[in-house]
C-alpha positions as CSV (number, residue, x, y, z in Angstrom):
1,X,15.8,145.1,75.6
2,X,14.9,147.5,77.9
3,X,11.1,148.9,78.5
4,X,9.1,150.8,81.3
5,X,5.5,150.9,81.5
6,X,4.7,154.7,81.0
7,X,0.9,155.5,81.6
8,X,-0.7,153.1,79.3
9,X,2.1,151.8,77.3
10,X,5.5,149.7,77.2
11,X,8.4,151.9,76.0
12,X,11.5,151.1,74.6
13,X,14.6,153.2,75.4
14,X,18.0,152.2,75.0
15,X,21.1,154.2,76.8
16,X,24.4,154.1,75.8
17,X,27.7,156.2,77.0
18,X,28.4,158.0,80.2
19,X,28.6,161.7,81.5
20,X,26.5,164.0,81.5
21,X,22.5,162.9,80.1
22,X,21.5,163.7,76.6
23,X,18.0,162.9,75.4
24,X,17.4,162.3,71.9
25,X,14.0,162.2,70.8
26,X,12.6,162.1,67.3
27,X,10.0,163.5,65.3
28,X,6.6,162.4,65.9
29,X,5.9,158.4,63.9
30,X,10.3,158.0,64.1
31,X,12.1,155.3,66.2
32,X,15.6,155.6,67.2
33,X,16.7,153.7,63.8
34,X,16.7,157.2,62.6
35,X,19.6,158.3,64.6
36,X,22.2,155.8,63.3
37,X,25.8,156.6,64.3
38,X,24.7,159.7,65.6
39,X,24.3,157.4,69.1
40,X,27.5,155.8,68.8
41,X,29.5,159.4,67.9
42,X,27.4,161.0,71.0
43,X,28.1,158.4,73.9
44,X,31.7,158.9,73.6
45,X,31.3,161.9,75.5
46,X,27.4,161.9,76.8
47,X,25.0,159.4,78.8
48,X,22.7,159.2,75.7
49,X,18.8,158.1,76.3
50,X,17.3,157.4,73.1
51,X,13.7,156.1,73.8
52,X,11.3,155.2,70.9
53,X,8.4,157.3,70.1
54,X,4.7,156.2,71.1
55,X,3.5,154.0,68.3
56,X,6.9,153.7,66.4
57,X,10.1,150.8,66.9
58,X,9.3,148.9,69.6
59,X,7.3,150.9,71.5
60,X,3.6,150.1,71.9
61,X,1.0,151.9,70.8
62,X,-1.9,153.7,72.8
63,X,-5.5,152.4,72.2
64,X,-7.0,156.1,71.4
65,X,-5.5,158.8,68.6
66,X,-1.9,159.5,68.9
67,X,-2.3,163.3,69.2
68,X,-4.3,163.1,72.6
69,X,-1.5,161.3,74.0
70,X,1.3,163.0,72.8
71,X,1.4,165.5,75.8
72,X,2.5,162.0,78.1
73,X,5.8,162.2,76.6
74,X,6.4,165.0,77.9
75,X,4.3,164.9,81.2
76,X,5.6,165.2,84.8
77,X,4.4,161.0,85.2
78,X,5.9,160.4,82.3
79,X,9.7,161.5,84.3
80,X,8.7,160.6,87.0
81,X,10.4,157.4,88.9
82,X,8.2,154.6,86.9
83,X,9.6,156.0,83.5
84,X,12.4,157.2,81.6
85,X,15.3,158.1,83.0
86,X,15.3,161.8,83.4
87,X,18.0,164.3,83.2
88,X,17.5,164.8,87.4
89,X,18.0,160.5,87.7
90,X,21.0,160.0,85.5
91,X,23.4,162.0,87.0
């Protein structure tokens, strides 16, 4: 299963489909068991990165309180090269 290390964590992401990217991300404590067939109905027409939340499905958890590190999600390391695909690298 795929994981990258992003800042102080392994996360899991799966991708599925092709075309143009389409990021799904859940609310904050969800994994991507919470989009069910959504997924499936979406990569028939998208390139569909579903990662897992810090601290939820198969992605690790950070050693200090989730809400300091929920900016990284979202940070510019966080897209860079040693994480996620981002929109910029799927295409």
């Amino acid at each position: 299963m795929p994981t990258e290390h992003v800042n102080d964590i392994q996360m899991y992401y799966e991708i599925h489909g092709e075309g143009e990217p389409l990021v799904l991300i859940g609310g904050l404590g969800t994994d991507i068991s919470e989009w069910g067939d959504l997924i499936r109905w979406l990569a028939q027409h998208y390139r569909v990165i579903a990662p897992d939340n810090r601290g939820a499905g198969r992605t690790e958890k950070p050693d200090r309180p989730l809400l300091k590190s929920t900016p990284l999600l979202t940070s510019p390391k966080a897209r860079g090269k040693k994480a996620l695909p981002s929109c910029t690298t799927c295409r």
